[in-house]
N, C-alpha and C positions, 0 to 999 in steps of 0.2 A: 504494500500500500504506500511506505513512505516512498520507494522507486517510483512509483505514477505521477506521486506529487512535485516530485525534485525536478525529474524529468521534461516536461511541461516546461517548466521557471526556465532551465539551464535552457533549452532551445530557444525560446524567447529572446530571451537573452546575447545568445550565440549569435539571431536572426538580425537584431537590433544594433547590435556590435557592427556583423556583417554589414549591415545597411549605413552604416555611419562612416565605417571606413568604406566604402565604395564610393560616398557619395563625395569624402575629402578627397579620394584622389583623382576623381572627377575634377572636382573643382582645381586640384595641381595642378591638371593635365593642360587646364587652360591661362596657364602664364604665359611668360613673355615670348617661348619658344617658336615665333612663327618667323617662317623666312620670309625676307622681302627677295622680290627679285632686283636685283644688281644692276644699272641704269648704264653703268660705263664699268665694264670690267679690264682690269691693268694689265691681266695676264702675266704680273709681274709684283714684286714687293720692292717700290722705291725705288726701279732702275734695274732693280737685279730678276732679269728672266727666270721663270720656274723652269726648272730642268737644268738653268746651269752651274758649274762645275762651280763648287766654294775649295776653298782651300788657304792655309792661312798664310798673311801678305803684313801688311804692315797696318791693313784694315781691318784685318780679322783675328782671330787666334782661338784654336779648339779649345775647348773648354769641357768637353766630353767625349768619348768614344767607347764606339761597340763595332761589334762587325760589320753589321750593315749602316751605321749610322752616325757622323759624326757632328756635333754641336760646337758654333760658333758662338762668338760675340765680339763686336766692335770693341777696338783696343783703346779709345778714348774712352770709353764707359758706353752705354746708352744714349741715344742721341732723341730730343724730342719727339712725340708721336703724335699729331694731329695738333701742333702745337703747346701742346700735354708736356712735362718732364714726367718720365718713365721710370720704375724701379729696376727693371732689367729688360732685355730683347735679347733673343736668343735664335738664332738662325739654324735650322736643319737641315742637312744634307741628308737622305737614302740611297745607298746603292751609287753615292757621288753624283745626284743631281740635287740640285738645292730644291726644296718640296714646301717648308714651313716655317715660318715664324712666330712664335712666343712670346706678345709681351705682358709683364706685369706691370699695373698700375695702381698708385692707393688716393685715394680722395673723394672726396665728393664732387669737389671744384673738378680735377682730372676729368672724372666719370662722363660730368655734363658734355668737357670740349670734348672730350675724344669721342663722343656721339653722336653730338654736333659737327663734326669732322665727317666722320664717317657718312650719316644722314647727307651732307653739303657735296661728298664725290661719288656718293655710291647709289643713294637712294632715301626717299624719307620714309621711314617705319610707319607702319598701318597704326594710328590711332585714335580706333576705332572706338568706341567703350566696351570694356573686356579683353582688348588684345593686349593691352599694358594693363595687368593688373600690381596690386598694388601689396608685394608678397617678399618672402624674404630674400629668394636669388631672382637677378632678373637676368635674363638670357635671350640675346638678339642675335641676329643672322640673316648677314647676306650672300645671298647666291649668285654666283657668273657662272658664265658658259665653263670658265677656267677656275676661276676663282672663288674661292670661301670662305667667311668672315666671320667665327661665333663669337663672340664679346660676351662673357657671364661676371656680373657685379652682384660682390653682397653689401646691401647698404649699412647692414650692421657693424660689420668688420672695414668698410669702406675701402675694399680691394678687389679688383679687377683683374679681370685674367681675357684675355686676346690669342685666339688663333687666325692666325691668316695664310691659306696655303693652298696650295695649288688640290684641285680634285681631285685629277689621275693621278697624280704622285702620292698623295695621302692614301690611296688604296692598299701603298706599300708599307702602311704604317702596320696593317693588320691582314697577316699572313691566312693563306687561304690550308685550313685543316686536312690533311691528305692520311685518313688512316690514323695515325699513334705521332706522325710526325706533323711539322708546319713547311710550307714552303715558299719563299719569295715569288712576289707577283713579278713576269718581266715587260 
């Protein structure tokens, strides 16, 4: 008898639970993550063509390395970004073609230019009501033919993270599963 009664409660319950967490990650689902389409794509970061060759010069110097993968960065430091000063940029080479960019940023002030940047070369974000909502990370992206730009800021911590990098070269960031092994995309 007491099994009939608990039973009953605990499903309710479980049901109510379910339904509360469905309905929040619904509502996550509808943050900032929509892409814009890309109005003038660079094909390029800054001058420097995607696909080519980095290697370190008196502008550059590794700063990381793996096998397929070596990390740059400007030897003066960081150089501004959308008129922004920058915590770091870091530049990637795969399989020795240059593919992506990395930069960190912390501010609020930053956050604004560097969107306003961005918005002012690339495209102006849909803001729609509900497509910027008003949540703890926000996360923007624009897409080119070539090119791809996710920007994710947390406004609490007031730091910002930038990817910008070539499509087809980014494919080689994440190896395609062959069996027990992984294997480089060519």
């Amino acid at each position: 008898m007491l099994h009939r009664n608990v039973h009953p409660r605990s499903s309710r319950l479980w049901c109510m639970g379910a339904g509360v967490g469905a309905a929040l990650a619904a509502w996550l689902s509808c943050s900032t993550a929509h892409a814009v389409p890309m109005t003038n794509d660079p094909r390029d970061f800054e001058g420097i063509p995607w696909g080519a060759e980095l290697k370190e010069s008196d502008d550059f110097q590794a700063v990381d390395r793996s096998p397929r993968m070596v990390t740059y960065e400007r030897k003066p430091g960081p150089p501004p970004f959308g008129g922004q000063i920058v915590e770091s940029m870091k530049f990637v080479a795969i399989d020795g073609k240059f593919a992506r960019v990395t930069i960190r940023y912390q501010s609020l002030e930053a956050h604004r230019g560097i969107v306003a940047y961005l918005e002012a070369r690339f495209g102006a974000l849909d803001r729609t009501p509900g497509q910027i909502a008003n949540i703890s990370i926000q996360t923007l992206n624009w897409k080119g033919p070539e090119t791809d730009i996710m920007l994710t800021y947390n406004p609490q911590t007031q730091q910002g993270i930038i990817f910008y990098e070539s499509q087809s070269l980014a494919q080689r960031f994440y190896p395609v599963e062959r069996g027990s092994d992984s294997a480089p995309r060519n």
